[in-house]
matplotlib code that plots the C-alpha trace (Angstrom):
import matplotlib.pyplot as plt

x = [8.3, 8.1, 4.9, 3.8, 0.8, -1.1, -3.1, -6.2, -7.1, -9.9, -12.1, -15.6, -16.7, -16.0, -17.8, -16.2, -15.8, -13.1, -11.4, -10.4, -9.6, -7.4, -5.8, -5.1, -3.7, 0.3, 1.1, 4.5, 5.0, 4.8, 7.5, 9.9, 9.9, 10.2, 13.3, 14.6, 14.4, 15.8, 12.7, 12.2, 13.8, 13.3, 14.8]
y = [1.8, 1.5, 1.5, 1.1, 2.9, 3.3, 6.1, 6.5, 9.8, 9.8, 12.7, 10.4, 8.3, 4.7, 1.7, 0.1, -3.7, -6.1, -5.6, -2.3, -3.6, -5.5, -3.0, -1.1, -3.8, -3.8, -6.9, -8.8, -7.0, -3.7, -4.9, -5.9, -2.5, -0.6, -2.5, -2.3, 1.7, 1.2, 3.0, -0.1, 0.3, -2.5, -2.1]
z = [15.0, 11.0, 9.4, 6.2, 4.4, 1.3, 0.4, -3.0, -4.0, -6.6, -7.6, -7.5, -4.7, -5.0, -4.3, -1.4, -2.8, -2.4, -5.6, -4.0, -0.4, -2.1, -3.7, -0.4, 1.1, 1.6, -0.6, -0.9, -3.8, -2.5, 0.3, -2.1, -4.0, -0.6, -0.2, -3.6, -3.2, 0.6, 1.4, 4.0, 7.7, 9.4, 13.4]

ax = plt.figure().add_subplot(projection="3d")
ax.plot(x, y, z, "-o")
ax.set_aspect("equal")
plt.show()
């Protein structure tokens, strides 16, 4: 099963807000790069 992830490192602990759950979050954006690198297998 494909999955898709997305991973922050940062040196300092950060405020958990929404600005930064959104960030996390897989957007359409990040789908249409995956695929324009054929990094995206869809079965």
């Amino acid at each position: 099963m494909p999955i898709a992830t997305k991973m922050l490192f940062s040196k300092v602990i950060l405020e958990e807000n929404e600005e930064l759950v959104n960030q996390l979050k897989i957007s359409k954006e990040d789908i249409r790069i995956l695929r324009s690198y054929n990094m995206l297998s869809i079965m």
